[in-house]
N, C-alpha and C positions, 0 to 999 in steps of 0.2 A: 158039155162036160168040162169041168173046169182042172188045172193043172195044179200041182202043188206047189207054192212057192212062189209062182206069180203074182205079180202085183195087179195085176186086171188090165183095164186100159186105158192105163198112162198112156199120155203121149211121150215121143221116144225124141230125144232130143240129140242133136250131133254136133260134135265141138268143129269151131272153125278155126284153123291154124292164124296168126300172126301174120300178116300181110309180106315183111320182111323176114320175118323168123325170129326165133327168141335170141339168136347171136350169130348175125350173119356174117357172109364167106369174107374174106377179105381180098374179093378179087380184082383190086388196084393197087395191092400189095403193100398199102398205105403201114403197114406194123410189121415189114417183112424184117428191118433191120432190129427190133427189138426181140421179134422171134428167134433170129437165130443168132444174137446174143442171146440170151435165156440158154438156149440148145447149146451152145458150148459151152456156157458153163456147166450147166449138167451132164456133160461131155466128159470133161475138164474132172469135177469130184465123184464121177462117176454114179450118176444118181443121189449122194447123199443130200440130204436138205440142210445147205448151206444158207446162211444169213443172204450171202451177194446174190446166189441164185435166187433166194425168194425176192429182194428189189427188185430183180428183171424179172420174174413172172409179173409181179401186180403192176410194173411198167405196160409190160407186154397185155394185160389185162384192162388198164385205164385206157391204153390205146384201142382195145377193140371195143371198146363199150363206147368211147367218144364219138 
């Protein structure tokens, strides 16, 4: 008896994660000091999306991608 909606039998296939991860940990704190400049600024305007703020994210962003 067959089920509705099934596609029959496919083979099932299962993803395999990224060896390192798509954006791994930064556990030799290599970006610590851009991170928390970033975080005071955002501290500092309280959230708002300042100009200075965004150069230290995409700082803090080039350094984890490097």
């Amino acid at each position: 008896m067959s089920t509705f909606g099934s596609p029959g039998a496919l083979p099932t296939t299962k993803p395999t994660p990224p060896q390192r991860g798509s954006f791994p940990l930064d556990h030799d704190g290599e970006c610590k000091k851009a991170m928390t400049s970033y975080l005071a600024c955002m501290k500092k305007v309280r959230g708002v999306n300042e100009d200075e703020c965004r150069n230290l994210a995409k700082a803090y962003l080039s350094c984890r991608m490097d």
